[in-house]
MARSE-449283 format. One line per field, with one value per residue (C-alpha): x, y, z. Coordinates in Angstrom, 2 decimals, padded with zeros to 5 digits. Last residue first. Layout:
BEGIN
px c(X:...)
py c(Y:...)
pz c(Z:...)
END
This chain:
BEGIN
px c(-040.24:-041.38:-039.15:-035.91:-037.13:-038.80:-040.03:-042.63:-045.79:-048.62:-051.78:-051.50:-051.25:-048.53:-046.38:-046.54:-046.17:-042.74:-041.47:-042.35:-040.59:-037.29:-037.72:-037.95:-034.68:-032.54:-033.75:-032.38:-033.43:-036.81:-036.34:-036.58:-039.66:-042.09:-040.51:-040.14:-043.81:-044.91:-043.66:-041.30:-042.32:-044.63:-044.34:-041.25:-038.04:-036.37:-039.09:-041.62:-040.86:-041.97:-044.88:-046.05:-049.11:-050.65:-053.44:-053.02:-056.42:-055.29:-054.00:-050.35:-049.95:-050.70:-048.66:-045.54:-045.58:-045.59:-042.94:-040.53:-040.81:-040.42:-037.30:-038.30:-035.68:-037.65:-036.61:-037.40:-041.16:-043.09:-045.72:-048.23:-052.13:-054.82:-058.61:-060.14:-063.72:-063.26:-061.28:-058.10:-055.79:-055.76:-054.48:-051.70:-049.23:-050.04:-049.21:-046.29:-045.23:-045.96:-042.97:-043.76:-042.18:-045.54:-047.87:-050.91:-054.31:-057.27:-060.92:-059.67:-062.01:-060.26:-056.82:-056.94:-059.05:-054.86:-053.24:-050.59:-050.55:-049.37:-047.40:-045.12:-045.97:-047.22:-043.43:-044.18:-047.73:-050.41:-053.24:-056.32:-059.77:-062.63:-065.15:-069.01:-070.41:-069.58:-068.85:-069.93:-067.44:-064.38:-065.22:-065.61:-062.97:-060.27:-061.45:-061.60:-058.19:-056.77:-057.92:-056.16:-053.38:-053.05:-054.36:-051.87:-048.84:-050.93:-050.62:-046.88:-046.36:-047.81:-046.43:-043.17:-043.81:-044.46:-042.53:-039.97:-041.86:-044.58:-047.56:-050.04:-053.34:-055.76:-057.95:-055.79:-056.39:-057.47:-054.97:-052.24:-052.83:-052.47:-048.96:-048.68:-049.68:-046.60:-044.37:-043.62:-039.96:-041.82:-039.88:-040.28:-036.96:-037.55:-033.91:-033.43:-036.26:-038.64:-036.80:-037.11:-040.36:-043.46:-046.92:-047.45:-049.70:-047.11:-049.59:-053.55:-054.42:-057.93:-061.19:-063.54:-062.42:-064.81:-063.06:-065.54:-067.00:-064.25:-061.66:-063.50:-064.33:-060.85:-059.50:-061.98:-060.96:-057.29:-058.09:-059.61:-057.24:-054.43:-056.12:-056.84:-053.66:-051.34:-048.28:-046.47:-042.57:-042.55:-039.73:-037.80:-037.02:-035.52:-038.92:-040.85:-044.46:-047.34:-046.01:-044.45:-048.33:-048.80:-044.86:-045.30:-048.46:-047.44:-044.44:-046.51:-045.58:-046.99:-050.66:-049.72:-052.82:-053.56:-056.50:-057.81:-058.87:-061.27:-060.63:-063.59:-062.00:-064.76:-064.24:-060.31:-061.00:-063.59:-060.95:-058.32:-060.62:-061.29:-057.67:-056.07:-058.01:-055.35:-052.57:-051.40:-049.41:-048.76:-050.14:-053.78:-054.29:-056.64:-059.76:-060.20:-060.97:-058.65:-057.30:-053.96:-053.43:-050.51:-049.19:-046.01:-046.52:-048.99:-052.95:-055.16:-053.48:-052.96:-053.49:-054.39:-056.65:-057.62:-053.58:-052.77:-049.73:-051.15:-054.28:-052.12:-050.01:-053.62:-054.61:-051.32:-051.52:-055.34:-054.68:-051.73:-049.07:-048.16:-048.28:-045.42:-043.40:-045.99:-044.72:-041.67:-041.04:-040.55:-037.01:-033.50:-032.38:-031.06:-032.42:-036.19:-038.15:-040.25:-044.29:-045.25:-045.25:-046.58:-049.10:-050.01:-052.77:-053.68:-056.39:-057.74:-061.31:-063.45:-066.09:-063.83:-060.20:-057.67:-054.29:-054.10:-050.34:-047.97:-047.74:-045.23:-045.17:-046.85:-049.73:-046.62:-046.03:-049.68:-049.09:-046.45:-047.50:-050.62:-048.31:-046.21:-049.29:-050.80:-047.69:-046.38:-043.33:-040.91:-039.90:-038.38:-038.97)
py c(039.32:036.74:037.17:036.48:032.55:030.60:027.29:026.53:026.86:029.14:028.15:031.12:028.32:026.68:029.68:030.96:027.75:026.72:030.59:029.59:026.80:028.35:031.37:028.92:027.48:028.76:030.68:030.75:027.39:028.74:031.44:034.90:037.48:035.01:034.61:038.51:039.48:037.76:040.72:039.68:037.61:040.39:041.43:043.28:044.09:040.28:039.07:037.02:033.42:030.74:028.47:026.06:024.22:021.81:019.52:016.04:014.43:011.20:010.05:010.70:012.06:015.54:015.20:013.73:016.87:018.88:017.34:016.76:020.56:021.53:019.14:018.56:019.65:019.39:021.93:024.63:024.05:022.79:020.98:017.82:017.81:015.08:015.59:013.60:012.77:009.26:009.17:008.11:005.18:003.42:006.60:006.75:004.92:006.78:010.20:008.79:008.23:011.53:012.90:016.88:016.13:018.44:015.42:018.00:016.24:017.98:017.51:015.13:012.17:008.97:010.52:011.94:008.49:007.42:004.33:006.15:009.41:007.41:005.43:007.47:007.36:010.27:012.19:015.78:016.48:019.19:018.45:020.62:020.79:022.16:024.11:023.30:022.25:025.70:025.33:022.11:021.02:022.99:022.38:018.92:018.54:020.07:018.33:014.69:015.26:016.00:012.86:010.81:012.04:011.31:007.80:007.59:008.35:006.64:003.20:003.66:004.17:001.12:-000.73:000.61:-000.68:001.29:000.34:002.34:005.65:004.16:001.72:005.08:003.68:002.22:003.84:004.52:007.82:009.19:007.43:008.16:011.52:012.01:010.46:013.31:016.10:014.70:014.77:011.20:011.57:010.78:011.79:010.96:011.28:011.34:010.66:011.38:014.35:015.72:016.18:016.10:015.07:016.24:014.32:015.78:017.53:019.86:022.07:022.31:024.25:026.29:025.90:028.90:031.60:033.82:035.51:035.58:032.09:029.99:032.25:031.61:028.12:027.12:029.29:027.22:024.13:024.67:026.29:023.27:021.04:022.13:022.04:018.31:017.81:017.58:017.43:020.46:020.25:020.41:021.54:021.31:020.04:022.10:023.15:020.29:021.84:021.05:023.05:026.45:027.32:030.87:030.92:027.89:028.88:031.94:030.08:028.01:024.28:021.19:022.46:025.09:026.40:027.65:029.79:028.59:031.04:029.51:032.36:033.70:037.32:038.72:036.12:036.79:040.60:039.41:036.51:039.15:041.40:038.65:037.86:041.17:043.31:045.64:047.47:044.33:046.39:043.20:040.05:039.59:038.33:034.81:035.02:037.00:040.61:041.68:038.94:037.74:035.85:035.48:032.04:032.66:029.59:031.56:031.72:031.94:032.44:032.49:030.02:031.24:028.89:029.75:030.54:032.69:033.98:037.29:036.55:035.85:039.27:040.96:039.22:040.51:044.01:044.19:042.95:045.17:043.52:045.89:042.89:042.25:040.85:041.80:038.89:037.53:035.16:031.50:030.05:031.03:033.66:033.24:035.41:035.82:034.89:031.97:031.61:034.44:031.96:033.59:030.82:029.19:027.23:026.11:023.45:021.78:022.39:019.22:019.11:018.50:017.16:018.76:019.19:019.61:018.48:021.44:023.57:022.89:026.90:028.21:029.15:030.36:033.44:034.59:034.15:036.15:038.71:039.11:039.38:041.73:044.01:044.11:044.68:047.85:048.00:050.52:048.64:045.58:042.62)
pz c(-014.51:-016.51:-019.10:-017.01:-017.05:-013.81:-013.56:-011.14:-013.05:-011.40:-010.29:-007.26:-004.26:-006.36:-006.96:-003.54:-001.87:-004.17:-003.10:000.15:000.70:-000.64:001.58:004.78:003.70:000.84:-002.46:-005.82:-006.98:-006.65:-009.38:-008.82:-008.82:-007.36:-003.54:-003.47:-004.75:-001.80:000.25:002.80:006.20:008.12:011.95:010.96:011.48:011.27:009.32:010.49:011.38:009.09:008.61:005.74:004.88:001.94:001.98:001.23:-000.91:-000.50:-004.16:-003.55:-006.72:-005.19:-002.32:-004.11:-006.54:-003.30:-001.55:-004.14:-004.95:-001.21:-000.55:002.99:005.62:008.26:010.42:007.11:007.10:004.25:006.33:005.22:005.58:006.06:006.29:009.24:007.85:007.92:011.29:011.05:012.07:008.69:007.15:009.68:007.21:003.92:005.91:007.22:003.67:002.64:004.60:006.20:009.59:010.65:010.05:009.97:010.80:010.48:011.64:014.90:016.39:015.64:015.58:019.19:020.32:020.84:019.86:017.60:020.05:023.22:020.91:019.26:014.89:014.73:015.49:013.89:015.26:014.52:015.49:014.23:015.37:013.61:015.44:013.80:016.66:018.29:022.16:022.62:020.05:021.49:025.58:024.72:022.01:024.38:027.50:025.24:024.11:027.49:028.43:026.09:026.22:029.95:029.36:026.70:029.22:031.78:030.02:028.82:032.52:034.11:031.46:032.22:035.98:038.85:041.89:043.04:042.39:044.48:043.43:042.85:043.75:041.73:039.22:036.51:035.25:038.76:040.89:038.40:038.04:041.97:041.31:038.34:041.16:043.57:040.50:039.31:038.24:034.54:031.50:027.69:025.57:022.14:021.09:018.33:018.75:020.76:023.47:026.97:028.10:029.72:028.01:024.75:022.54:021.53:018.64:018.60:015.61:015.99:014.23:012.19:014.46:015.41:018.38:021.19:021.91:019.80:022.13:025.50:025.00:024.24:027.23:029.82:028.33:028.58:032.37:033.86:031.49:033.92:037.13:036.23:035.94:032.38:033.34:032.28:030.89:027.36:025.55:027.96:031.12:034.50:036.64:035.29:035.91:038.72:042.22:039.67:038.95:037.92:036.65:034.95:033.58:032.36:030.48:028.70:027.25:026.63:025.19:022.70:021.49:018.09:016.14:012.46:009.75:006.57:004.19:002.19:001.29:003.59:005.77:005.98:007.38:010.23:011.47:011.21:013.12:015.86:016.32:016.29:018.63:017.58:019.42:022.09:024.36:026.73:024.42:025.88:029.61:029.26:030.56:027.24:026.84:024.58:021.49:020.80:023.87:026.57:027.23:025.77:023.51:021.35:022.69:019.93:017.31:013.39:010.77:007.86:005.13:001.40:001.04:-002.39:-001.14:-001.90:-000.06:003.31:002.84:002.93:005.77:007.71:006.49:007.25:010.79:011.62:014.43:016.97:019.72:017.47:020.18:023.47:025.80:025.00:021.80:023.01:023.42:022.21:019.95:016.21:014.10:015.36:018.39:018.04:018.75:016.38:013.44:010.04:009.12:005.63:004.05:001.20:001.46:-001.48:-002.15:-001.62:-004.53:-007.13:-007.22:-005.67:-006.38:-009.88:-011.09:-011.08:-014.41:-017.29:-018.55:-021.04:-019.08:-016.78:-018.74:-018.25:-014.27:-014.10:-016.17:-014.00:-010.91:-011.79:-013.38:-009.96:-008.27:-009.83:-011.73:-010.15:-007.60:-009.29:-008.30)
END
């Protein structure tokens, strides 16, 4: 967009060229608002570099910049964090340490800022993986897998549940995403890999989850080891609901979960009792195949996210003739400078075709979450 024309008018010429426009198909039908919803990922560092962002990466991060970048998407839904996979929070005075040099008590006042512009906000958790813990607690994690290397103890769920209370106690939020909700393994991906060398603290697992002994590394059968694996799940679930629901009642509960279809998630209470449901590989016809493994009220959402690859016009057109009531959500990394992705203005000053990756996605999100039509001429601009 140009700079000299200012933002307001961009966008209302925008959207009066695109009356005339073919628009999307309506998304949701009445009562149930459709959810559009969006989150700028401080989990990742940027351009290129390996693992989790370190401590304090845009601990700098502006609260009213942020929200405000949200309502110019047009999202009705942000989700933020909690805890990121560094395993520092973004919030002061938690039981968990806040990101180092953390500026703003930026959790709580985004929460406060989004209300006001009636925005649900959700927090996140990553529950295979935390660097903190690993270095807190070096005796219960895979020392040399990734991504997700923590059995998940007793000692483990002890402090999950404690740092889900805390944040729904002091933070606002109106639910939080629960990401990696995994037993340790090695990928994620073709192939999945699941591990279990049988850790001293996993054998003590066993005992508890299975009540019998531990047979013996030797001995314990892959039944025996499919049935902890969703055992394991299992109970992690309930802590996080427990501490979550008896916390606030009304705390929704997000999974998010790119592989739905692996057995210790499948045949798991997790997708009996969850509020949301994100199938992060972003196909619809996943969606249609879990519905029968839902609970009633579980609302369903898909991902435009560049690892999957989804064609983000496909995706959204097959959402809303899907028939289920699919809510929409996207993530990226900020920008490479900046705790913010590019102005909004960016993704709707071009057309789509012109954009690659997580840019593409969102210049498809931006137009659809405003009610504007996805083609693009010159006079628009």
């Amino acid at each position: 967009m140009p700079n000299n024309i200012p933002r307001r008018r961009f966008l209302q010429t925008v959207s009066a060229a695109a009356a005339s426009a073919v628009a999307l198909p309506v998304f949701a039908a009445e009562p149930q608002q459709q959810i559009k919803a969006y989150c700028i990922d401080y989990n990742w560092y940027h351009n290129g570099q390996d693992g989790f962002a370190k401590p304090g990466t845009w601990a700098d991060a502006d609260p009213a910049e942020h929200v405000r970048w949200f309502k110019d998407l047009g999202c009705n839904t942000m989700q933020t964090f909690c805890v990121s996979c560094n395993g520092y929070a973004w919030y002061k005075n938690g039981i968990v340490p806040e990101q180092p040099g953390l500026k703003h008590d930026f959790l709580p006042e985004v929460v406060q800022l989004c209300h006001k512009e009636k925005m649900t906000v959700f927090g996140y958790f990553c529950i295979g993986a935390n660097p903190r813990w690993r270095e807190l607690h070096p005796d219960e994690i895979y020392p040399k897998i990734t991504p997700t290397y923590i059995p998940l103890t007793n000692r483990y769920l002890d402090y999950l549940a404690s740092a889900v209370e805390d944040a729904v106690k002091k933070t606002g939020i109106d639910g939080f995403m629960v990401d990696w909700l995994w037993n340790p393994c090695k990928g994620f991906q073709n192939p999945w890999t699941p591990v279990n060398q049988w850790l001293p603290c996993e054998q003590t697992m066993y005992a508890e989850l299975m009540d019998e002994k531990f047979p013996g590394i030797d001995k314990v059968t892959a039944q025996q080891t499919d049935e902890f694996r969703k055992r394991s799940i299992n109970r992690c679930w309930k802590r996080i609901h427990e501490a979550a629901k008896g916390t606030s009642k009304n705390c929704l509960i997000w999974l998010s979960c790119h592989e739905l279809y692996k057995p210790e998630i499948a045949d798991s209470q997790v997708l009996k009792e969850v509020d949301w449901l994100l199938n992060e590989h972003g196909d619809i016809k996943t969606l249609r195949e879990v519905v029968t493994k839902i609970g009633k009220h579980t609302q369903l959402l898909t991902c435009l996210a560049n690892w999957n690859k989804q064609d983000p016009v496909k995706m959204v057109r097959d959402a809303a003739e899907s028939g289920l009531n699919i809510g929409l959500y996207g993530f990226c990394k900020p920008a490479k400078d900046s705790p913010l992705p590019l102005p909004v203005q960016t993704f709707l000053s071009k057309p789509v075709e012109s954009f690659q990756g997580d840019e593409r996605n969102l210049a498809v999100l931006a137009r659809v979450y405003n009610g504007l039509a996805l083609e693009y001429t010159a006079e628009r601009r």
